[in-house]
C-alpha positions, 0 to 999 in steps of 0.5 A: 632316112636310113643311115649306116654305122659300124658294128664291128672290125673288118672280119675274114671269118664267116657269120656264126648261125643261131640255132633259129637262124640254121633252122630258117634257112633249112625251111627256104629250101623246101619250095624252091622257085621252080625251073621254069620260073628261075628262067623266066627270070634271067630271060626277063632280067633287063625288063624287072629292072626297068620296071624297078627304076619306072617305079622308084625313079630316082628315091629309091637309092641314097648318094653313096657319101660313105664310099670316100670312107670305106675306100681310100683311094675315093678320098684322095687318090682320083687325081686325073682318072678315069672311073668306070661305074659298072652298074650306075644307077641313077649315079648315086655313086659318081655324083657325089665324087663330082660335087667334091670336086674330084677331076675325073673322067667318068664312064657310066653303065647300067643294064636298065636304059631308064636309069641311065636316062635318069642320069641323063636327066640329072641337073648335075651331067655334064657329057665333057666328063661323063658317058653313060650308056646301057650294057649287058656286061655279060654279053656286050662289048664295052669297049664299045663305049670305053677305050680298051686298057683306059680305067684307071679304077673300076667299081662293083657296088651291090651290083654283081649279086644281080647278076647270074652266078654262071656269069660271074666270070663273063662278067668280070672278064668283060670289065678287064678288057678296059681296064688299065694293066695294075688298074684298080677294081672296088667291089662291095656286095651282100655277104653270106647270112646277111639279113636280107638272105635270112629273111627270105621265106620259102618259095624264093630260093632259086640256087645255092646262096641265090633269090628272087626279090618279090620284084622280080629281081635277084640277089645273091650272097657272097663268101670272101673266099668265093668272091677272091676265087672268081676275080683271080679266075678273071684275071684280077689279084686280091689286095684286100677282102672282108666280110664288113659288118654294119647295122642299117638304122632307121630311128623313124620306123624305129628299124637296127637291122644287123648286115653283113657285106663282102668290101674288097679291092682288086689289081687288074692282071694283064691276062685278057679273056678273049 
């Protein structure tokens, strides 16, 4: 079972690269993944993730216990709010906040309709307090499913490094749309040089920052500045924005491998997109 630990401080400063680590990410570009491929991807995007979560059910992802921890509102300020869990899962992140006993009203999405079947399926869904349906949130309307202007707190978690950086702002803009003016956007995500972007070899790179896992899925690795940038230019303020830095063991495999995520929080403007 994996398990996260802290490794150091918050930190506004970007990873310094080793010498053997510059050279590794140098080597990704000399085979980029093709046009033609990279589009087939973002064209097959819904059908990799369904395939992900056909295959993986309901053991690939961990309940999120540790989000009380990194955001303090999670711990004690969710008295009578409505969330909205953009990009759910199997709801690896709501369960747990209801267990504890937190009165919310939960609004759920995921772009994959099996994972949301799952938390259908979860002995845990109670439909009076959860709603959970299947979004595009680069295309569809969610006030479809939440009332426009009714979220009190929003989260973005590992979920927007999936998403094509040409989307980011359509994206976010759409989240907006429901969320109370001053409401409250939680975001955490693969941060520039993590590991996982390391790793990568030649042949996976698709863009600047941006790969293709061997299922077909993508991800992407964020800077602070990057990720403040295109909030604001949604609409949202920053109130905080850090490179996290964590070490994920697994004393089993015997794995300690370093990471490095964006944490950040945002307030919801009262400029709309249209």
């Amino acid at each position: 079972m994996n398990c996260e630990i802290s490794l150091q401080e918050n930190s506004c400063e970007v990873k310094n690269l080793t010498s053997e680590e510059a050279a590794a990410l140098e080597k990704q570009d000399s085979r980029l993944v093709s046009e033609f491929q990279a589009m087939k991807l973002e064209k097959e995007a819904r059908k990799n993730w369904d395939l992900f979560y056909k295959r993986n059910e309901t053991r690939f992802f961990k309940d999120r216990h540790w989000t009380t921890r990194e955001f303090e509102i999670l711990a004690d300020g969710l008295e009578e709010k409505v969330l909205f869990e953009v990009g759910c899962g199997v709801g690896n992140f709501f369960y747990p906040l209801l267990k504890e006993g937190k009165p919310l009203r939960v609004y759920a999405c995921d772009f994959s309709s099996r994972a949301v079947e799952f938390v259908k399926k979860d002995a845990r869904f109670d439909p009076e307090k959860i709603t959970a349906f299947q979004a595009d949130i680069t295309a569809d309307d969610l006030s479809a499913n939440v009332p426009e202007g009714s979220v009190d707190v929003a989260t973005l978690i590992f979920v927007l490094s999936a998403v094509h950086p040409e989307k980011f702002k359509q994206a976010l803009g759409n989240i907006l749309k429901v969320m109370k003016p001053g409401g409250l956007l939680l975001f955490r995500d693969y941060g520039l040089y993590d590991m996982a972007q390391l790793r990568f070899k030649p042949g996976h790179k698709i863009a600047e920052n941006l790969y293709m896992r061997q299922d077909g899925t993508r991800s992407y690795y964020f800077s602070i500045e990057e990720v403040k940038m295109i909030f604001e230019e949604a609409g949202f303020s920053s109130k905080t924005v850090n490179y996290v830095h964590r070490r994920t063991i697994n004393k089993k495999d015997d794995v300690d491998v370093p990471r490095i995520f964006v944490q950040a929080e945002f307030i919801a403007g009262t400029n709309r997109c249209p």
